[in-house]
Structures are given as structure tokens and as C-alpha cells.
N, C-alpha and C positions, 0 to 999 in steps of 0.2 A: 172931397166929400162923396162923389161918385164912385169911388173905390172901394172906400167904407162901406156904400149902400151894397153894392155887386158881392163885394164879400162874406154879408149877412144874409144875401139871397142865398150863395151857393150853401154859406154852414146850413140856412133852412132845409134846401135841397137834401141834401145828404143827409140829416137827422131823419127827414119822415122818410127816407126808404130804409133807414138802416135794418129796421125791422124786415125788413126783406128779403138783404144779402144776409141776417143772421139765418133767418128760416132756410135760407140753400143751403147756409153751410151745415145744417143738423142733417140733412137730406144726403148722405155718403152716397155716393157711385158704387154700384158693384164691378170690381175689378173681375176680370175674367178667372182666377181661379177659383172664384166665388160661383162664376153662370157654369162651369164646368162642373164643379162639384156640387151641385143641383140637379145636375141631371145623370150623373154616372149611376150606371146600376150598381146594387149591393155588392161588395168585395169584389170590386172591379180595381183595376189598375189602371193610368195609361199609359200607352206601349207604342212603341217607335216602328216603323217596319226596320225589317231587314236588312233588306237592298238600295230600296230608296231612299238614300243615305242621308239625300240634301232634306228630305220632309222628316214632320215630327211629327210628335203626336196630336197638335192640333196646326191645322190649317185651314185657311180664310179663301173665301172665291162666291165671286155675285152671280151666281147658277139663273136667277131669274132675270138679270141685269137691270134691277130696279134702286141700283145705286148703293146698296147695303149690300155688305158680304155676309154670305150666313157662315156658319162655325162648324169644322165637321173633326169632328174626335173620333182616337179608335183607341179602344179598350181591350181589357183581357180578363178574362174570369179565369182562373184555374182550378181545378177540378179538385172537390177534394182529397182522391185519394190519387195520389203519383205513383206510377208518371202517366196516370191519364190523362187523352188529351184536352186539352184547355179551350175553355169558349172566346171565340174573338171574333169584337163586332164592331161599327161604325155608327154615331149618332149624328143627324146635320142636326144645327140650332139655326130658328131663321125668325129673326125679328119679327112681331106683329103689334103695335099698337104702342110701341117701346117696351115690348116685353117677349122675351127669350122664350119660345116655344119649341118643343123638339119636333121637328116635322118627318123624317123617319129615322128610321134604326135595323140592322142584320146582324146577322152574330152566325157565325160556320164556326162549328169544328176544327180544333186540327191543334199544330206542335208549336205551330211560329207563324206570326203574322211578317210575310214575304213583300206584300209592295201598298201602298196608296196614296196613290195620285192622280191628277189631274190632265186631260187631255183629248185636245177636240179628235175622237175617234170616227164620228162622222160628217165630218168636215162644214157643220153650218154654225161655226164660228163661238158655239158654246161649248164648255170643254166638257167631258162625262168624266168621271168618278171609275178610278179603277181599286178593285180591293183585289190584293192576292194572298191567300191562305196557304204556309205549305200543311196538307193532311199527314203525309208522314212520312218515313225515310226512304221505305221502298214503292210508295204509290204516286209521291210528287207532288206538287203544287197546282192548287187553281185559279184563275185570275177570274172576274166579274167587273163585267163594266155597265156599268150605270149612266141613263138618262136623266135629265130632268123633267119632269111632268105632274103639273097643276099643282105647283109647291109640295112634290116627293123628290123621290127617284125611282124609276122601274129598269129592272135588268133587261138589255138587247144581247150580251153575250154573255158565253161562258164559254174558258177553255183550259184543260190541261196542259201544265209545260213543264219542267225540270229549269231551265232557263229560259230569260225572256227578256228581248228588248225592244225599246221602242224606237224607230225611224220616224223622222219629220220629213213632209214633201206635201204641199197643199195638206190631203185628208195622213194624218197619223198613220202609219204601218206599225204592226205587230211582227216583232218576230221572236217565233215559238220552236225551242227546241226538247222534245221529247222523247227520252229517253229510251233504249230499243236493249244492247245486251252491251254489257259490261259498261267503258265509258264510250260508246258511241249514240245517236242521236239521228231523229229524224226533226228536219228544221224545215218551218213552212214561216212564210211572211205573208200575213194576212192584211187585208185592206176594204174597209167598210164600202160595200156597193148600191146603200141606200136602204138594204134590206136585212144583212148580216156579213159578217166577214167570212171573205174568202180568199185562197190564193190570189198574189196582185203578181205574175209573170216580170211584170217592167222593176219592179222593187226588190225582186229574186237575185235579176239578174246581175243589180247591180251588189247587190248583199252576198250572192255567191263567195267572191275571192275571199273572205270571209273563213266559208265553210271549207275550201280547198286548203287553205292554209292552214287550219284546224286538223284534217284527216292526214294532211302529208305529214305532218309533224307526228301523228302518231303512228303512221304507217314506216317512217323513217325509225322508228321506238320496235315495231312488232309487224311483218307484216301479216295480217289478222284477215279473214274473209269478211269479218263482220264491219272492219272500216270501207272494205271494198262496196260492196253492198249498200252501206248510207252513202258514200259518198256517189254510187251510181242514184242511187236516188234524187238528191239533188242535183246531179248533173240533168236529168230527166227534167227535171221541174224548172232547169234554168237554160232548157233547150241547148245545151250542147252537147246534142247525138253522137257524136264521134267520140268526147269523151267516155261520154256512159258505155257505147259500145264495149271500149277498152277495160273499164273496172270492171262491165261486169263479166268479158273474157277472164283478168286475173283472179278474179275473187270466186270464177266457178272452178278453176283451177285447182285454187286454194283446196276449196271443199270436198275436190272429187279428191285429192292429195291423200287427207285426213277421211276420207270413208265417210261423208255426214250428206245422206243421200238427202236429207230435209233442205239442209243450206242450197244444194246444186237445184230441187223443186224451185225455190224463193228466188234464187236468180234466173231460172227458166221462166216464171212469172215477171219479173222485173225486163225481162229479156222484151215479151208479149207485150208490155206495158210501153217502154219503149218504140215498137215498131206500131204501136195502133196511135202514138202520139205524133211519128213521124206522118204517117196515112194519114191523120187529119190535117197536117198542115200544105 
């Protein structure tokens, strides 16, 4: 008899809410290529970078660390008349009240969206937003790295590079190689010092063999004044004097060989450069 009674409670139970669970179910969820496609500008696309192979076009990250991840997409406008270059830009989405607001948006110029991702660049354990654009074939790529501040983003860097990678070691290293004449490069590893990035010496040095192995190989191909020369360059930056002395003996060599009084100036400057770095230490 008790049974019967318990199981006329619960059929009660469950009849007067039912009205309840049906009203949720009319109430669909908006799946995310629904909040994305709400907020993408006119005749945009989304676009994958480059390089950043493992990231897509959208990716999740709790910028304010209030337990919600906001949503940040990058898009592409293309231009209408080709092959001009195409607009490409970043939107974050960041929940407010259960409801999806765009809280900022950039859009650069340029051919190819090159990198965006995430990483604590100035080491207080939130990561910044990096976007890289390349502008175009012969002028290069630029990276922008983004803060978070009072539910935006504000830019603390910008830099030109041709390539670029990132080192992990406490605060994030950058490293930037820049393009100089033909395929050689000037490569700097840069490291936020609270204020803005700049050369990090200790992150150089251990990035260096790196850059050596890079220049011998092409130097073993062609020997050229111009590998001589970047590669004294980084010698310089990664403090080993004796080396750089050496490249930049062969590489004025080189120049004086070939008649190119401008290249033997740049290694008499690189020469100067050298000994005012030794004198300061």
C-alpha cells in the first residue's frame, strides 16, 4: 500500500513540472557557429594563420581569469579588386550577463594572416594575444602583441620580422629574424623587461648555435660577404669577440676582393661596434 502511495506522489511530481522541462526544450542553445556568425563583419571569412599551425581560427582563453573563456576569431576581408591586399583582423567575444558581446576588434592590412597566439610575453602569468600579418613579399611581416586591460586589449609591442620564433624560459623570448640582402638575416631575441622588449643577452646566447649553423651551411653553398657580416653581427650580440673579430676579417676580405667600398664601410662600422662593446665590458 505504501508503494502505491510513493508512486502516485512521484507520477504527481513529474506531471506538474513537466511544463517546465518542455519550455527548455523550445529554448535551443546557440551552438557556436551561430555566436560567430553574429558577429563576423560583411564578406569576411575565417582564416587560419600561417604558421601557427596547431591554432585555428577560433580559439578560447580566460584573459580575465574569471572562470569564462572569451572567444577570439580572426577573419579576412578580401579586397575587391585582386590581388589587392586583403583586410585581416581579430574579434574577442567575452560573455556579459549570458550574452556574447564583442569586446574588441583590429583589422591590418596585408597578403596572409602569419601567426595568432597566445603567450605570457610579460611574465605575470596572463598570456597576451599575438597577431602577425605578413604586409607583403618584399617588405615582411609584422607581429603585435596585445595586453589585456579593463575587458579590451591594448598593444605594448610591435615588430618587424621575416621569421619568428618563440622561446619559453620563465618570461617568453621572441626571436626575430630580419631580413638584410638576399637570404641572409639579422636575428635579435627579444625579452619583455617590464617596459618593452629588448635584446635578452642570456637567451642570445644560448639561441645562437642556432644562427651558426644556419650561416655555415650557407657559407659552405657560397662564400658571400653578406653571410659574413650577419653572422659577425650575431657573434657581437652573443658576445663572442674572437669570433666576430674573425668574420668580420673574412667578410672585409671578401668585399675589398669584389671592389664594393660600401660593404668594407659596414664592416669597418661593425668592426667600431665590436670594440666599443668589448670597452664596455
Amino acid at each position: 500500500m505504501k508503494r502505491i502511495i510513493l508512486i502516485s506522489i512521484f507520477a504527481s511530481v513529474i506531471l506538474n513540472f513537466s511544463p517546465i522541462f518542455s519550455q527548455a526544450e523550445e529554448k535551443p542553445i546557440k551552438d557556436l557557429t551561430e555566436i560567430i556568425n553574429e558577429f563576423l563583419p560583411a564578406n569576411s571569412t575565417l582564416v587560419s594563420p600561417e604558421e601557427s599551425k596547431t591554432n585555428k581560427p577560433v580559439q578560447f582563453y580566460d584573459f580575465n581569469q574569471d572562470g569564462k573563456e572569451e572567444i577570439i576569431i580572426t577573419f579576412e576581408i578580401k579586397a575587391k579588386e585582386q590581388p589587392s591586399p586583403s583586410q585581416f583582423g581579430v574579434i574577442v567575444l567575452r560573455k556579459e550577463n549570458e550574452r556574447w558581446e564583442k569586446t574588441w576588434e583590429t583589422k591590418t592590412q596585408g597578403v596572409g594572416l602569419d601567426y595568432s597566439g597566445l603567450a605570457d610575453i610579460t611574465g605575470d602569468g596572463i598570456k597576451e594575444y599575438l597577431f602577425g600579418v605578413t604586409i607583403g613579399a618584399s617588405i615582411g611581416k609584422k607581429i603585435e602583441i596585445f595586453k589585456w586591460n579593463n575587458n579590451s586589449l591594448i598593444i605594448i609591442a610591435e615588430v618587424p620580422y621575416n621569421m619568428m620564433e618563440l622561446l619559453s624560459n620563465k618570461k617568453v623570448g621572441i626571436v626575430v629574424w630580419q631580413g638584410y640582402i638576399a637570404d641572409t638575416y639579422f636575428v635579435d631575441v627579444l625579452k619583455w623587461n617590464g617596459q618593452k622588449l629588448v635584446l635578452d643577452e642570456e637567451l642570445y646566447s644560448s639561441y645562437y648555435p642556432k644562427i651558426e649553423k644556419f650561416y655555415n651551411n650557407k657559407i659552405s653553398k657560397m662564400d658571400a660577404w653578406f653571410y659574413w657580416y650577419t653572422l659577425a653581427d650575431a657573434q657581437i650580440k652573443a658576445n663572442l669577440y674572437e669570433k666576430a673579430r674573425n668574420s668580420i676579417q673574412k667578410g672585409t676580405t671578401l668585399a675589398k676582393q669584389l671592389s664594393l667600398p660600401d660593404a668594407v664601410k659596414k664592416f669597418e662600422q661593425l668592426s667600431d661596434k665590436l670594440d666599443e662593446k668589448i670597452k664596455s665590458y
